[in-house]
C-alpha positions as CSV (number, residue, x, y, z in Angstrom):
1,X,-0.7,7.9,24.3
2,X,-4.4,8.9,23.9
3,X,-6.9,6.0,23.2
4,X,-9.5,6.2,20.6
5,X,-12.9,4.4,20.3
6,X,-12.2,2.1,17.6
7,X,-15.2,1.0,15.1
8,X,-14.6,-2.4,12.6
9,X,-14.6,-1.0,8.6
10,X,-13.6,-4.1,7.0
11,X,-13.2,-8.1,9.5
12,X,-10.0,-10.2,8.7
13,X,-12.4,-12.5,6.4
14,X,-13.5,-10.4,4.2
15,X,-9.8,-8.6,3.9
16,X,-8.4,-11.9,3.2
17,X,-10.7,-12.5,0.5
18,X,-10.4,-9.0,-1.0
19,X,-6.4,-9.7,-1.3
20,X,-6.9,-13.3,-2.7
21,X,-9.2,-11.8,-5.4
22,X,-6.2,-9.1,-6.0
23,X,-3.9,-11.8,-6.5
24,X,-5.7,-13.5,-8.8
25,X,-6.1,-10.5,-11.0
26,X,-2.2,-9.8,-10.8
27,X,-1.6,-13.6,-11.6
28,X,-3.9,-13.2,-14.8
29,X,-1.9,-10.5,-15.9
30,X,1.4,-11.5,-15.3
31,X,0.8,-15.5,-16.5
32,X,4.7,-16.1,-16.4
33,X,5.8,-14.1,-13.0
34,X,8.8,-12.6,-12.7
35,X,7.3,-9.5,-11.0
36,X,8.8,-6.9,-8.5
37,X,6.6,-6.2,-5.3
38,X,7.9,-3.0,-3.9
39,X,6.2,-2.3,-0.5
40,X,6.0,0.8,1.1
41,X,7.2,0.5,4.4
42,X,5.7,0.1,7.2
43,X,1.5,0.2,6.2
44,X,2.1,-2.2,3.8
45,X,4.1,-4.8,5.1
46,X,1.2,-7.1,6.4
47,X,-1.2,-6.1,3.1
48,X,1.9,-7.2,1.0
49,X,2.6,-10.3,2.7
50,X,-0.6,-11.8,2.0
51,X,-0.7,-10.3,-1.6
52,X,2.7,-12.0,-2.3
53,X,1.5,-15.8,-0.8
54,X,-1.8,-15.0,-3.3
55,X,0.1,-15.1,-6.2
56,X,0.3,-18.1,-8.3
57,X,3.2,-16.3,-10.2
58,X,7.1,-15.5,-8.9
59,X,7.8,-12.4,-7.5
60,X,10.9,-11.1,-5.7
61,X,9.9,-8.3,-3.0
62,X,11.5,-5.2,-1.9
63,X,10.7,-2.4,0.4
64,X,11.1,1.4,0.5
65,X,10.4,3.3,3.4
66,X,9.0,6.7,3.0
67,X,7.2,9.1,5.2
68,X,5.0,12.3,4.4
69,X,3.1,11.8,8.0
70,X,5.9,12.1,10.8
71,X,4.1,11.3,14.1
72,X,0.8,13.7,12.9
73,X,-2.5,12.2,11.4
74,X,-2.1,14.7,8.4
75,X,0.5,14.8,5.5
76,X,3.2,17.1,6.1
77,X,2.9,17.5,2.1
78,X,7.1,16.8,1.6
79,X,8.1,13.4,0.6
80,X,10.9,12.1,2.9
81,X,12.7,8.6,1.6
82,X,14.0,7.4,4.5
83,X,15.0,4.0,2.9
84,X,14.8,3.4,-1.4
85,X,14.7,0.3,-3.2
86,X,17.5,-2.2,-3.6
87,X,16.7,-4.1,-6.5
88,X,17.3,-2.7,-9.9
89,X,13.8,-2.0,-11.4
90,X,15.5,-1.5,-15.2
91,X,13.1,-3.8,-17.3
92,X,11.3,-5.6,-14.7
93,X,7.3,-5.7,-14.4
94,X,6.9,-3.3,-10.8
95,X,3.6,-3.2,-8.7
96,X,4.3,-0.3,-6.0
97,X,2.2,-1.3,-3.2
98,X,0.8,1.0,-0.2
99,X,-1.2,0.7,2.2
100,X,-3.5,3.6,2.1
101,X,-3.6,6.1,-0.4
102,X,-5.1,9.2,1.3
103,X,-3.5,12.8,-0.3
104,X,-2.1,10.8,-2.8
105,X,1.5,12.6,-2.6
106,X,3.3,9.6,-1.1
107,X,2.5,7.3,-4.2
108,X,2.7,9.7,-7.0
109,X,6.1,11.1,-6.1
110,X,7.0,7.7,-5.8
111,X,5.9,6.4,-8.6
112,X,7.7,9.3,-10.9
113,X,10.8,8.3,-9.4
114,X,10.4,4.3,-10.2
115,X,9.2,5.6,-13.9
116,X,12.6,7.4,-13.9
117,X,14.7,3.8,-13.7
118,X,12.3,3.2,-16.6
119,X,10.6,-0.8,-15.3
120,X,9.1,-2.1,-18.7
121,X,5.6,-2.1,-16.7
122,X,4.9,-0.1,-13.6
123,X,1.0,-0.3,-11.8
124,X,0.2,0.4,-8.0
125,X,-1.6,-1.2,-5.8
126,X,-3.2,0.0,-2.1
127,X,-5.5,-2.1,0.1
128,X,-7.0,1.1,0.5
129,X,-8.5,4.1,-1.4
130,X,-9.6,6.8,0.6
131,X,-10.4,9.6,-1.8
132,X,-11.7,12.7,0.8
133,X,-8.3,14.8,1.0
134,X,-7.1,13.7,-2.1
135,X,-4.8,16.0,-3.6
136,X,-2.6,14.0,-6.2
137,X,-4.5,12.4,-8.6
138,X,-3.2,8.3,-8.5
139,X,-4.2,6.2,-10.8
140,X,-4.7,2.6,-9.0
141,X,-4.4,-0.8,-11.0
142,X,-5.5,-2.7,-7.9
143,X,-7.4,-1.7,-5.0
144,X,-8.6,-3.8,-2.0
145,X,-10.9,-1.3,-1.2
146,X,-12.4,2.5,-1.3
147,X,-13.7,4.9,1.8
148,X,-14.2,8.2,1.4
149,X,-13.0,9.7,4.7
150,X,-11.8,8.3,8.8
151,X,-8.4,7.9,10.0
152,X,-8.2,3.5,9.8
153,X,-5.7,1.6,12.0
154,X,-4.8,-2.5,12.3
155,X,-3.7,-5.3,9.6
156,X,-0.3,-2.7,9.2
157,X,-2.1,0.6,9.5
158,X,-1.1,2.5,12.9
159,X,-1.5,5.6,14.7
160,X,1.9,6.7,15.8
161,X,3.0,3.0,15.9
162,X,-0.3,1.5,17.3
163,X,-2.6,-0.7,16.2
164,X,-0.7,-1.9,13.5
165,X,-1.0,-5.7,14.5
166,X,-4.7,-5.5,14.9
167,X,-6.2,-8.3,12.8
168,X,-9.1,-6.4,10.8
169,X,-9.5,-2.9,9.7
170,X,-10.9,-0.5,12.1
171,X,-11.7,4.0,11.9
172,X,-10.8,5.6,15.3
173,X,-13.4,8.0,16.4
């Protein structure tokens, strides 16, 4: 595999204080719990993680795995659900939570599909908003942060399956 030049966007402090803050805006909202995480797998699973211990609320998690990248470093543009949520979402309060939103396709599609199993609340969250090749709009209840354009790696975030354990946030060059 080609190595990239990797320059720091966001260090593991100030991540872990973005998510904290995130979680204490959920908890506000949601004063007695009973939430549904859904992640979507695998970007998210280390954002979610420490979203999840943030809350000062229950919450039951669940995952869905979905893919609109393959092995490239641009959307394909079709939505492939390789894996789809477990737990019922029928009258439960659902934050969807990615990673990255970049096109946008990957949580709008989504998202129609939960609104189909009609949750009595549904909002999305992404650590990151990067809004350059946006073309979906998605509305975002929470977001850790905004870029406008770079291809970012670590804390879940990988380039064809590296990088993803890297501690902070980093844009390959």
């Amino acid at each position: 595999m080609k190595q990239f030049q990797k320059r720091i966007l966001f260090d593991r402090e100030t991540i872990a204080q973005r998510v904290r803050e995130m979680g204490r805006e959920v908890s506000l909202k949601y004063p007695a719990g009973d939430l549904l995480l859904i992640g979507i797998l695998k970007g998210s699973f280390i954002f979610m993680a420490d979203l999840c211990r943030s809350l000062d609320v229950s919450c039951k998690v669940d995952f869905v795995r979905i893919s609109s990248y393959g092995n490239g470093t641009v959307t394909s543009g079709k939505l492939d659900i390789i894996m789809d949520v477990g737990i019922p979402v029928r009258d439960k309060n659902v934050i969807l939570v990615d990673d990255i939103v970049d096109s946008g396709l990957t949580l709008s599609e989504y998202r129609i599909r939960l609104e189909e199993q009609q949750p009595l609340s549904l909002e999305t969250a992404a650590l990151i908003d990067k809004t350059a090749r946006r073309d979906k709009h998605v509305r975002l209840d929470y977001c850790g942060f905004q870029v406008e354009d770079g291809f970012i790696v670590g804390y879940g975030l990988d380039c064809n399956e590296q990088y993803r354990n890297l501690p902070a946030l980093y844009v390959l060059e």
